[in-house]
N, C-alpha and C positions, 0 to 999 in steps of 0.2 A: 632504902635505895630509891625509892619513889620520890622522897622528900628533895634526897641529894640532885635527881636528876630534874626536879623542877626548881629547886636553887638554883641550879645551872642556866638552866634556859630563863629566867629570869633576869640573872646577870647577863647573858648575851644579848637580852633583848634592851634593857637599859644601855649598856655599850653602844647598841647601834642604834638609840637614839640618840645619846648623846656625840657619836660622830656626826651625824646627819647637821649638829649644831655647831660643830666645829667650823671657825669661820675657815675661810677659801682663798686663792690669792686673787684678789680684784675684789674683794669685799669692803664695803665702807665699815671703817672702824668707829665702836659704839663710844659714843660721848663719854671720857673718863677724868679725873684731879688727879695728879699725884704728888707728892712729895718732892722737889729734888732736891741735890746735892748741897745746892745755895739753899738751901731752909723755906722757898717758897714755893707757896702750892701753886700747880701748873696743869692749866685745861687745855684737851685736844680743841674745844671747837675755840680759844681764846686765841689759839699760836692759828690755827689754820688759816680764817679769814679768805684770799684769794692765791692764796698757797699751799703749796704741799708740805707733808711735814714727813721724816724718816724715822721710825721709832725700831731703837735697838734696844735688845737684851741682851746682858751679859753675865749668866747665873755666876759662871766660874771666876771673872774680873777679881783679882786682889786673893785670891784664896790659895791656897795648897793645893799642887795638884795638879 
């Protein structure tokens, strides 16, 4: 019981680190490449320059469901 309940609080306390590192909204987003659609790789600081840039996700896009 001992074990379990320090597994626990373990896990809790990882969790709320790992929130604390969850970005924010107003947070500068960290330099990334990705892949798109058109087959070439594409950098946040390459598109930004003296612009904004809007980056969407769309997990569900094209799927069932």
């Amino acid at each position: 019981m001992v074990a379990l309940s320090m597994f626990a609080l373990a896990v809790s306390v990882q969790a709320a680190e790992e929130a604390d590192k969850a970005p924010r909204s107003g947070d500068k987003a960290p330099d990334f490449t990705l892949m798109g659609s058109d087959g070439k790789e594409h950098t946040l600081s390459k598109i930004l320059g003296d612009q904004g840039a809007v980056l969407a996700w769309f997990p569900m896009a094209f799927t069932p469901g």
